[in-house]
PQR file of N, CA, C, O and H, with PARSE charges and radii, in Angstrom:
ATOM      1  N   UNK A   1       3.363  15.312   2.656 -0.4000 1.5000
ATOM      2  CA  UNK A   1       2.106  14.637   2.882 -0.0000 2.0000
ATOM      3  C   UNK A   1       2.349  13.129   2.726  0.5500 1.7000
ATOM      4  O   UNK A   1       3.222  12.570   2.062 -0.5500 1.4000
ATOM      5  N   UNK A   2       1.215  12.508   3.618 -0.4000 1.5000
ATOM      6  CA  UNK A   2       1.864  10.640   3.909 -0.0000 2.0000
ATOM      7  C   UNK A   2      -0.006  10.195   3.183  0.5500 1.7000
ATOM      8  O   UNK A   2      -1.167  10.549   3.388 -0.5500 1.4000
ATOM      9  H   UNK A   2       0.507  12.963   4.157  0.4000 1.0000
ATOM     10  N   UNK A   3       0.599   9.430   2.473 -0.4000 1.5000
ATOM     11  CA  UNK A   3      -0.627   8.408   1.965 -0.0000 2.0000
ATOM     12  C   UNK A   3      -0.665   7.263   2.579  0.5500 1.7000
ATOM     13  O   UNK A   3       0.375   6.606   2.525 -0.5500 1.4000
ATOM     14  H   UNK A   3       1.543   9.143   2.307  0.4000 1.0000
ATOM     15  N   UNK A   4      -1.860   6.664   3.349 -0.4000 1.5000
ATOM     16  CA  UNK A   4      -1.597   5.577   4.314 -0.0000 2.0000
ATOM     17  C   UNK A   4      -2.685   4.597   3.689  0.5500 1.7000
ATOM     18  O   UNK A   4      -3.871   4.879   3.517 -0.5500 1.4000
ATOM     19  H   UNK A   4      -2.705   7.197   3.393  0.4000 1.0000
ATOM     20  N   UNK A   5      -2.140   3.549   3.423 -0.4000 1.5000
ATOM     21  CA  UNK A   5      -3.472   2.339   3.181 -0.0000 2.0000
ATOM     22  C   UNK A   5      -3.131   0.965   3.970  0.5500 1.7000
ATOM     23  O   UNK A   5      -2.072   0.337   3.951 -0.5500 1.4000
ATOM     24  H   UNK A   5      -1.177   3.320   3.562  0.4000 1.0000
ATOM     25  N   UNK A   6      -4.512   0.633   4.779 -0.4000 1.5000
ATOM     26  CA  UNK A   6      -4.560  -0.778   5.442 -0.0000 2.0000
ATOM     27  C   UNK A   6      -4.427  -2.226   4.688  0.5500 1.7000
ATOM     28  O   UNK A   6      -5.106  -2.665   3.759 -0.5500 1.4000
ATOM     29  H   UNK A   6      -5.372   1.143   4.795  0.4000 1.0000
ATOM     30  N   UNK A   7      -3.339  -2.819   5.385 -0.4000 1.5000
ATOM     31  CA  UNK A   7      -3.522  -3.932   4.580 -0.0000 2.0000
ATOM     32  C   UNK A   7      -4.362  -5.039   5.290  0.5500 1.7000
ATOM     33  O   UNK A   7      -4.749  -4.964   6.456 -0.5500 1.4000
ATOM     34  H   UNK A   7      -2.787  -2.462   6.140  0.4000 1.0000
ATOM     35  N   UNK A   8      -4.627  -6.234   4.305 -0.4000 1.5000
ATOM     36  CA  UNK A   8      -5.467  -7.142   5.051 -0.0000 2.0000
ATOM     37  C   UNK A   8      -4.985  -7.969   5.964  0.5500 1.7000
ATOM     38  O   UNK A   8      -3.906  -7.785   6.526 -0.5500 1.4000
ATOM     39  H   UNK A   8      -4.313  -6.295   3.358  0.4000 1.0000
ATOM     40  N   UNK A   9      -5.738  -8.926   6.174 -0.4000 1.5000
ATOM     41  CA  UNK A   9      -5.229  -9.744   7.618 -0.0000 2.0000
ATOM     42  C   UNK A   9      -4.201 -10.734   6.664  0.5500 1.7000
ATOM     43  O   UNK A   9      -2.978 -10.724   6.801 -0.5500 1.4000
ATOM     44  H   UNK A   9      -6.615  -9.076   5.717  0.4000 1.0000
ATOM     45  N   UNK A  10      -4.942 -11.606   5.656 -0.4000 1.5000
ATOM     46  CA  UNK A  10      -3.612 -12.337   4.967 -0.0000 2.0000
ATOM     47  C   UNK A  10      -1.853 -11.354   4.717  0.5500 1.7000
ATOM     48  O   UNK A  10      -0.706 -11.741   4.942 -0.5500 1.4000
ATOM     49  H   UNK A  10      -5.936 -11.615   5.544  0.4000 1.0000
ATOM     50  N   UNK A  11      -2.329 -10.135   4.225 -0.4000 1.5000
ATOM     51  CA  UNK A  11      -1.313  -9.829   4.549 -0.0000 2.0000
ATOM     52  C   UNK A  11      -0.202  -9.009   5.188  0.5500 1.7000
ATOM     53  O   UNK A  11       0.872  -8.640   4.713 -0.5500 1.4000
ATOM     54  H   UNK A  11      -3.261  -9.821   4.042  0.4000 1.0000
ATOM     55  N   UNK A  12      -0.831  -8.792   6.590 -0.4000 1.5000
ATOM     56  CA  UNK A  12      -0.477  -8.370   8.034 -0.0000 2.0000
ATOM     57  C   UNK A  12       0.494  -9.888   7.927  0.5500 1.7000
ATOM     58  O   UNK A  12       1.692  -9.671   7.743 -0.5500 1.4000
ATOM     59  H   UNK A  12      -1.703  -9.092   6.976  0.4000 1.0000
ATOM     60  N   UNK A  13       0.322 -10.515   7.967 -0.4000 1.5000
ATOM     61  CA  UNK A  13       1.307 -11.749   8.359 -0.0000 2.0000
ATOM     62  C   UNK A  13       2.380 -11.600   7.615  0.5500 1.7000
ATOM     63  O   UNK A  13       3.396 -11.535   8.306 -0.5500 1.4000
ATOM     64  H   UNK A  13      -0.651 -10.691   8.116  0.4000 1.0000
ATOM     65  N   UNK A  14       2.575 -11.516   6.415 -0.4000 1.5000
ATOM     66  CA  UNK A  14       3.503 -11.262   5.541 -0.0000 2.0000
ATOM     67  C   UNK A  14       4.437 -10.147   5.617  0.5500 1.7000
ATOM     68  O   UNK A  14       5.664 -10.179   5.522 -0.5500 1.4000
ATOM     69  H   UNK A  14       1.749 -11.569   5.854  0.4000 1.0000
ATOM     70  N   UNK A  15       3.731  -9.246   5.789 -0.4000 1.5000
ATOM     71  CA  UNK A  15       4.419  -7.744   5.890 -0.0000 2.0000
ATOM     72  C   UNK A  15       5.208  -7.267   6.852  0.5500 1.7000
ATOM     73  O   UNK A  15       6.248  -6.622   6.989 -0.5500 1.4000
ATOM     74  H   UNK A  15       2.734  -9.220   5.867  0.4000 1.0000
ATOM     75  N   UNK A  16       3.956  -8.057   7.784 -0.4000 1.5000
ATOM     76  CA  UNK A  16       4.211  -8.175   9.556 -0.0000 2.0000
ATOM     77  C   UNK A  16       3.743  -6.433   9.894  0.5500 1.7000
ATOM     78  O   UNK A  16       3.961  -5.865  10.964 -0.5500 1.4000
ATOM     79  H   UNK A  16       3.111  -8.581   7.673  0.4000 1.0000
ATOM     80  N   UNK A  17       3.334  -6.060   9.166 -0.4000 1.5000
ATOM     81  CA  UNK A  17       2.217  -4.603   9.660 -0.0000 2.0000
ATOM     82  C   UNK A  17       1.192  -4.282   8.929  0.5500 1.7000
ATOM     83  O   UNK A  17       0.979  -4.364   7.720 -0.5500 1.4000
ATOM     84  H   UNK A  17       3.157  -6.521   8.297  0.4000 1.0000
ATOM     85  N   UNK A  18       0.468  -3.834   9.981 -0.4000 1.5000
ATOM     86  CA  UNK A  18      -0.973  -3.069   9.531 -0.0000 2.0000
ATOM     87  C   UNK A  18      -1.442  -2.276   8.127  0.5500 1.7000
ATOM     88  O   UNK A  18      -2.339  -2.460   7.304 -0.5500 1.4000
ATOM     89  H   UNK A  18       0.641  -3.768  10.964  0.4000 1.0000
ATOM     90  N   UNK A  19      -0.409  -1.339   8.283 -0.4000 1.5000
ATOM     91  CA  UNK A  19      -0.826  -0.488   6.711 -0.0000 2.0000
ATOM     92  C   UNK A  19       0.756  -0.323   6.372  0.5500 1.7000
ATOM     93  O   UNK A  19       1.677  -0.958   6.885 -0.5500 1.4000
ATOM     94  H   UNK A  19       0.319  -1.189   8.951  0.4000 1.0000
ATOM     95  N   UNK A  20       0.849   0.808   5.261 -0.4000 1.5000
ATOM     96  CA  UNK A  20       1.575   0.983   4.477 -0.0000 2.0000
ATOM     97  C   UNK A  20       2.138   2.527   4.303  0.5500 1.7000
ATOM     98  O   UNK A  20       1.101   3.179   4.186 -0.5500 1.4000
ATOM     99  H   UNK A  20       0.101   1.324   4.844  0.4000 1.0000
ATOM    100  N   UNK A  21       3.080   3.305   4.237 -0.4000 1.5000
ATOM    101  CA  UNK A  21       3.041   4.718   4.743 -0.0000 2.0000
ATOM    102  C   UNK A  21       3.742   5.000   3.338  0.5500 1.7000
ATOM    103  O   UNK A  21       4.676   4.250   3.056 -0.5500 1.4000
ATOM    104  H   UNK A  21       3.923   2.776   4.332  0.4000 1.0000
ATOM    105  N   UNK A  22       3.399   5.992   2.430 -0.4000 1.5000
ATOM    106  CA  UNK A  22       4.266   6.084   1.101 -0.0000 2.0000
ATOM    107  C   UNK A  22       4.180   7.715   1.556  0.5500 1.7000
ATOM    108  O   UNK A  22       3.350   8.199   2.325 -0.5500 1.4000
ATOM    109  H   UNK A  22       2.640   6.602   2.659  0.4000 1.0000
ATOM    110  N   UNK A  23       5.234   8.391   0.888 -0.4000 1.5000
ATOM    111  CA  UNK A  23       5.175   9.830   0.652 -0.0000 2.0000
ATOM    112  C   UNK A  23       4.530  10.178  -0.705  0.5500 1.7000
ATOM    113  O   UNK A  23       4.641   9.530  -1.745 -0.5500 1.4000
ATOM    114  H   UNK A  23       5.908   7.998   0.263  0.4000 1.0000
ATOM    115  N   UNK A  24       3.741  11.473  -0.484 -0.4000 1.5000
ATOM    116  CA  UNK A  24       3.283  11.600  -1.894 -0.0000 2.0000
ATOM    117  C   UNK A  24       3.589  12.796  -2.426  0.5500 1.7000
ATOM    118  O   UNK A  24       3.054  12.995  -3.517 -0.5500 1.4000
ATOM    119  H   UNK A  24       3.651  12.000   0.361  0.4000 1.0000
ATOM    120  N   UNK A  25       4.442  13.867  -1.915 -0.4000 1.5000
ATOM    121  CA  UNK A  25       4.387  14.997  -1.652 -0.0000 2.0000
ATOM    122  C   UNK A  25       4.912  15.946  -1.112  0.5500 1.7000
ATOM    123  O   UNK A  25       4.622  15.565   0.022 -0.5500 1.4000
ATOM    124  H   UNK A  25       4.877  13.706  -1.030  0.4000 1.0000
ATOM    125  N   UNK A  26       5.463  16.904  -0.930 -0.4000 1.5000
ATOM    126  CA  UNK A  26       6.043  18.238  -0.294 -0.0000 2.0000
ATOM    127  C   UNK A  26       4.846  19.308   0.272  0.5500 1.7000
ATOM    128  O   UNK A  26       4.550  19.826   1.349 -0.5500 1.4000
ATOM    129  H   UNK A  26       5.698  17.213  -1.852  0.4000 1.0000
ATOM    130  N   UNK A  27       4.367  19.313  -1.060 -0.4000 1.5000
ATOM    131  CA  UNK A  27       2.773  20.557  -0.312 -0.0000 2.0000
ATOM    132  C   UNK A  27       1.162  19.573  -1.002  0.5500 1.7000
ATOM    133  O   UNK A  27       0.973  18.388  -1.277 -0.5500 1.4000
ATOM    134  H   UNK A  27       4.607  18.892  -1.935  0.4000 1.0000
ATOM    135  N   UNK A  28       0.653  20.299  -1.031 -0.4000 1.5000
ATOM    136  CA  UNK A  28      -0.414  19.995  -0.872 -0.0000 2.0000
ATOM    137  C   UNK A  28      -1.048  19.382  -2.204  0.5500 1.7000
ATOM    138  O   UNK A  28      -1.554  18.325  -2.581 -0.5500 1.4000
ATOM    139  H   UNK A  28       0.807  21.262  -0.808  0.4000 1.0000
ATOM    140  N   UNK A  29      -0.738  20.629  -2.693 -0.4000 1.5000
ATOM    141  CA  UNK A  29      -0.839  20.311  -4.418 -0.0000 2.0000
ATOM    142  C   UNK A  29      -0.107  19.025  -5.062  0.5500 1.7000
ATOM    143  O   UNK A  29      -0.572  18.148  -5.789 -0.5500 1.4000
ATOM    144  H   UNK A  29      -0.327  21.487  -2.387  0.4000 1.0000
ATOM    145  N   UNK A  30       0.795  19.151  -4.709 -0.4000 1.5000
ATOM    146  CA  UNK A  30       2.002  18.018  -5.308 -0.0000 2.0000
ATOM    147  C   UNK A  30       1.392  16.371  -4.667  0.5500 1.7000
ATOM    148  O   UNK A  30       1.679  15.359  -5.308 -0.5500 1.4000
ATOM    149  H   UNK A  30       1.173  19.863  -4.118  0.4000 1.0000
ATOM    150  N   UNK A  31       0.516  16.265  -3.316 -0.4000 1.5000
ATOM    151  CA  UNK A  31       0.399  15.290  -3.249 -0.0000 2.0000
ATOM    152  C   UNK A  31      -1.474  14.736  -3.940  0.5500 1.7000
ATOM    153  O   UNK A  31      -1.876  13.674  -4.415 -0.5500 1.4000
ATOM    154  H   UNK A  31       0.283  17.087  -2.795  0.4000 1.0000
ATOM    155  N   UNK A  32      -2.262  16.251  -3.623 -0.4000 1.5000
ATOM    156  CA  UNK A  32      -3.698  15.635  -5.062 -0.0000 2.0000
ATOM    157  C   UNK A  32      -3.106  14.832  -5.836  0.5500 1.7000
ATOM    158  O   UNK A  32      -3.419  13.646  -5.936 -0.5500 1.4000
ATOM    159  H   UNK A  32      -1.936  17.114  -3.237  0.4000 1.0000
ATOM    160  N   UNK A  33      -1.595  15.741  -6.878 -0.4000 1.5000
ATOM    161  CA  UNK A  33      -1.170  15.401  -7.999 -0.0000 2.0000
ATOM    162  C   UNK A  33      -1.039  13.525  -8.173  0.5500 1.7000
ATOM    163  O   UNK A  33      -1.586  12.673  -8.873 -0.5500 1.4000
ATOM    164  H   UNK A  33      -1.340  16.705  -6.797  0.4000 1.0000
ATOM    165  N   UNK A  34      -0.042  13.544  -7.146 -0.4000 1.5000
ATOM    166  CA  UNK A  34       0.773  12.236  -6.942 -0.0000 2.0000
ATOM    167  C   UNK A  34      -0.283  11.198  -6.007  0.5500 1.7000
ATOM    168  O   UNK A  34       0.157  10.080  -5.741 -0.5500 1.4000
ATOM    169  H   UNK A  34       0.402  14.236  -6.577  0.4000 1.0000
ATOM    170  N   UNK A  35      -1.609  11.557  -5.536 -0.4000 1.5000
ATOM    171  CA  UNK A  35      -2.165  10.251  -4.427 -0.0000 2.0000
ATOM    172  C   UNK A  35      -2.914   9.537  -5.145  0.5500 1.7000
ATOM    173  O   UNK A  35      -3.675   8.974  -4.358 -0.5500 1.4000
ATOM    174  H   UNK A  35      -1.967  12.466  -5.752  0.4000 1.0000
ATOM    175  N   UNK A  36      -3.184   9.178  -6.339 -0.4000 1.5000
ATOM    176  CA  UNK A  36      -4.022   8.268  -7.392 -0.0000 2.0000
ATOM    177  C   UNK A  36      -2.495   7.550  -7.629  0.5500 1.7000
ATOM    178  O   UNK A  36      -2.278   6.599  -6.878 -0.5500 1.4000
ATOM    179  H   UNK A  36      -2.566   9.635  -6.978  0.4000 1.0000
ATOM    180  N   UNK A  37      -1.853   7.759  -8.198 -0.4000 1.5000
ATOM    181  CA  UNK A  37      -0.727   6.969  -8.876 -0.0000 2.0000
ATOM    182  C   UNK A  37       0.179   6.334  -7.752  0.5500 1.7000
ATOM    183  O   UNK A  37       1.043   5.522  -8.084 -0.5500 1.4000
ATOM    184  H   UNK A  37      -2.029   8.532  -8.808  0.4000 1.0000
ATOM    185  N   UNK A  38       0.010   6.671  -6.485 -0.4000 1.5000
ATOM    186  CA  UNK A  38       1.049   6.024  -5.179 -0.0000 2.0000
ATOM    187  C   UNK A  38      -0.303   5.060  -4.908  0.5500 1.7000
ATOM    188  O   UNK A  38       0.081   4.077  -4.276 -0.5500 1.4000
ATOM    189  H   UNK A  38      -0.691   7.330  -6.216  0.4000 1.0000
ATOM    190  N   UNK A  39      -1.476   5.007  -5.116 -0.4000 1.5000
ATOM    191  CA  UNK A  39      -2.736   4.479  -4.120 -0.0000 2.0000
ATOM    192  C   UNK A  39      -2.494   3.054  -5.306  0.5500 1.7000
ATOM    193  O   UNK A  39      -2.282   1.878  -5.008 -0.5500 1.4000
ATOM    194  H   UNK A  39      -1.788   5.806  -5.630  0.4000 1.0000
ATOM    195  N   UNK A  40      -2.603   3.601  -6.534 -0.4000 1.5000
ATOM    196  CA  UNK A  40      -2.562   2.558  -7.857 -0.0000 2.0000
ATOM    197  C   UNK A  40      -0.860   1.290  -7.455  0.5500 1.7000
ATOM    198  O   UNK A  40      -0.845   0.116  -7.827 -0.5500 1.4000
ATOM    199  H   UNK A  40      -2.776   4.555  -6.777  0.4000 1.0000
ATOM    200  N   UNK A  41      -0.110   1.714  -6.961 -0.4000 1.5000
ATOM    201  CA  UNK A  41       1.635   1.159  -6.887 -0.0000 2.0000
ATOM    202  C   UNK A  41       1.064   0.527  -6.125  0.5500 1.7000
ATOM    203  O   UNK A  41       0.692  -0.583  -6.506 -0.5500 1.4000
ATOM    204  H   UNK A  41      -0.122   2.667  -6.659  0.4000 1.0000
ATOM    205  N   UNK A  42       0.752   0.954  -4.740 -0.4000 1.5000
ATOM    206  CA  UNK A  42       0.261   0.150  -3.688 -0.0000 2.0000
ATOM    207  C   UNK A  42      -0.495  -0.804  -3.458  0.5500 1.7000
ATOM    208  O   UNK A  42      -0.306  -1.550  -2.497 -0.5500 1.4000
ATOM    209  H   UNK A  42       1.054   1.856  -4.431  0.4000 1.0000
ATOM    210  N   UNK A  43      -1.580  -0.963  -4.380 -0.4000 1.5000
ATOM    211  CA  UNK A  43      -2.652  -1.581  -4.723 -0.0000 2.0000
ATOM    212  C   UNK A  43      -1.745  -2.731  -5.579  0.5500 1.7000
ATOM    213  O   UNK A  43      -1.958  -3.814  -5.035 -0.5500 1.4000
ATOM    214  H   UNK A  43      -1.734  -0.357  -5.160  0.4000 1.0000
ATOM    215  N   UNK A  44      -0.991  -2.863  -6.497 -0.4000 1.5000
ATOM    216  CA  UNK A  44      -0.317  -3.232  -7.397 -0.0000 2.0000
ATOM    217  C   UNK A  44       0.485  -4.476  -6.501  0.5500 1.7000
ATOM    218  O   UNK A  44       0.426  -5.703  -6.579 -0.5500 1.4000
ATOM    219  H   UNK A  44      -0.818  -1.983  -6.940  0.4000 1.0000
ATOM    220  N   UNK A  45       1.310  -3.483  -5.559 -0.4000 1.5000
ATOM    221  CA  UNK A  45       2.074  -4.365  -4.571 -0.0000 2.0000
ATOM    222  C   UNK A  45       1.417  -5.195  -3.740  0.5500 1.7000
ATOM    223  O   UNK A  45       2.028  -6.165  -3.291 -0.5500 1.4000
ATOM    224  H   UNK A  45       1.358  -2.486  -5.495  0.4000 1.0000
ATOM    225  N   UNK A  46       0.153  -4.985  -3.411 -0.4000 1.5000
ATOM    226  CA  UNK A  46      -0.673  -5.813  -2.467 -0.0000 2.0000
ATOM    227  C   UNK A  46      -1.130  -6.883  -3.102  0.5500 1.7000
ATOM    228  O   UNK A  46      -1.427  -7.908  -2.489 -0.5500 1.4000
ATOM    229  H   UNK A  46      -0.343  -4.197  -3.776  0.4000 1.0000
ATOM    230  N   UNK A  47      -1.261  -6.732  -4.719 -0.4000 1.5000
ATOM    231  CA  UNK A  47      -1.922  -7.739  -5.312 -0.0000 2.0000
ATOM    232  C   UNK A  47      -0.545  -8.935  -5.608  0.5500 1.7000
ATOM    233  O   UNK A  47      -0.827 -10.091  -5.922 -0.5500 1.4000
ATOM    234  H   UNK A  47      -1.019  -5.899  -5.216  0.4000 1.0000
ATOM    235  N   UNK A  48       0.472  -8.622  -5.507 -0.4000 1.5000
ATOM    236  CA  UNK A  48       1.536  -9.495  -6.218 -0.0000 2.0000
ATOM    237  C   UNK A  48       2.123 -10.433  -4.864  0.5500 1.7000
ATOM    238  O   UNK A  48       2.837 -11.421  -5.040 -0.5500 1.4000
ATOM    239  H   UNK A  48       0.702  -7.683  -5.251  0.4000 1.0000
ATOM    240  N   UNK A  49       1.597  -9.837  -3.167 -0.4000 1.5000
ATOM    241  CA  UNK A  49       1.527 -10.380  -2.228 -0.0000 2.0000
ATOM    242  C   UNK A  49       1.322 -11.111  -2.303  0.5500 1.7000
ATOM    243  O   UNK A  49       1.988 -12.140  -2.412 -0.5500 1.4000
ATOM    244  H   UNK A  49       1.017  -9.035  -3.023  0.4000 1.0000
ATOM    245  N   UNK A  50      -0.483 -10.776  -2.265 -0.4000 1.5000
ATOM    246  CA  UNK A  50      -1.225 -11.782  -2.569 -0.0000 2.0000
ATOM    247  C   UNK A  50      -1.725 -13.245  -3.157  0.5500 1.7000
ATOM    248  O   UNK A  50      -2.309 -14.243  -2.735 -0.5500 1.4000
ATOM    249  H   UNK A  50      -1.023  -9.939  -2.177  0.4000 1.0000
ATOM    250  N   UNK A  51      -1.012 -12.660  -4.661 -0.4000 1.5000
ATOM    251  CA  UNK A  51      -1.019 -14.027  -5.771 -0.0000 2.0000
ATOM    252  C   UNK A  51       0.519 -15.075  -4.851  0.5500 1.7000
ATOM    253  O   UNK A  51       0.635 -16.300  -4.883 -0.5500 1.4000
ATOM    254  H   UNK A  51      -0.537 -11.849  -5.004  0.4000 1.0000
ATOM    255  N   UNK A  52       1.319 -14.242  -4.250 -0.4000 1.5000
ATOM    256  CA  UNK A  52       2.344 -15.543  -3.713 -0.0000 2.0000
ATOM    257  C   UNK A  52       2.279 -16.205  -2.963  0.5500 1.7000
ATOM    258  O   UNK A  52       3.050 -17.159  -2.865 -0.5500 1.4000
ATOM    259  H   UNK A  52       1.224 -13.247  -4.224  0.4000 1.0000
ATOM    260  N   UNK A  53       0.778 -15.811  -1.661 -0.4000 1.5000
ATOM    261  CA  UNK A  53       0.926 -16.585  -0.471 -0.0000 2.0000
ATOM    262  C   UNK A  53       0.182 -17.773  -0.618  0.5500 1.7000
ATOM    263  O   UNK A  53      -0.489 -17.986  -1.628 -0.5500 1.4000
ATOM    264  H   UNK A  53       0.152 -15.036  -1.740  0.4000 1.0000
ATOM    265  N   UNK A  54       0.238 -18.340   0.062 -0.4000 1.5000
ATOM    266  CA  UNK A  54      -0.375 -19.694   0.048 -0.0000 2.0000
ATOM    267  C   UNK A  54      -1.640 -20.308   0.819  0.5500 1.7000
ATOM    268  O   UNK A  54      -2.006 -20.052   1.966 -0.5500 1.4000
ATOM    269  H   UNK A  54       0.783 -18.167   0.882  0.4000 1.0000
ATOM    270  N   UNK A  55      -2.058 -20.952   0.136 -0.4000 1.5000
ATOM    271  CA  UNK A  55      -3.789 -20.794   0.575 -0.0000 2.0000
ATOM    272  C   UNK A  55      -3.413 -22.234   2.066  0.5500 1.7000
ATOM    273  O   UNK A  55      -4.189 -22.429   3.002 -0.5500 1.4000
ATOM    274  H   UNK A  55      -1.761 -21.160  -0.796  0.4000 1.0000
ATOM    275  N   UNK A  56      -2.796 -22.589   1.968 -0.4000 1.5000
ATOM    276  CA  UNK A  56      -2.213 -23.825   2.641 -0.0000 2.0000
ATOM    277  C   UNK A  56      -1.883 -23.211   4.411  0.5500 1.7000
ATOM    278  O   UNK A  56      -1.976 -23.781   5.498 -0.5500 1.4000
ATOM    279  H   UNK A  56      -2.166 -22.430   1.208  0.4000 1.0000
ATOM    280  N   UNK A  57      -1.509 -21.920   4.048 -0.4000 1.5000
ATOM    281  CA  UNK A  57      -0.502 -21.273   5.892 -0.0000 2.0000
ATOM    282  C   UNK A  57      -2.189 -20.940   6.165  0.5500 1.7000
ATOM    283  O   UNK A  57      -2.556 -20.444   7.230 -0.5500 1.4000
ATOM    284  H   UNK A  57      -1.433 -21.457   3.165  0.4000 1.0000
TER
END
């Protein structure tokens, strides 16, 4: 199973893509288990983007 989250337009430029594709999973169960704590990383990583780009570009 694929956990997909959109990123924003600031950082579509950065990334240079749209969203984000993480694995969370083998079956079904395993990814309920694991899609709060991959959604939380992701969220994490978007924010540390964020704080680096520059309000200036």
């Amino acid at each position: 199973m694929v956990l997909r989250c959109f990123s924003s337009k600031s950082l579509r430029k950065k990334l240079g893509k749209n969203e984000v594709h993480k694995k969370v999973g083998n079956t079904h169960a395993e990814a309920r288990i694991n899609k709060s704590k991959m959604e939380a990383e992701i969220q994490r990583s978007f924010g540390v983007e964020l704080k680096s780009l520059s309000l200036v570009e």
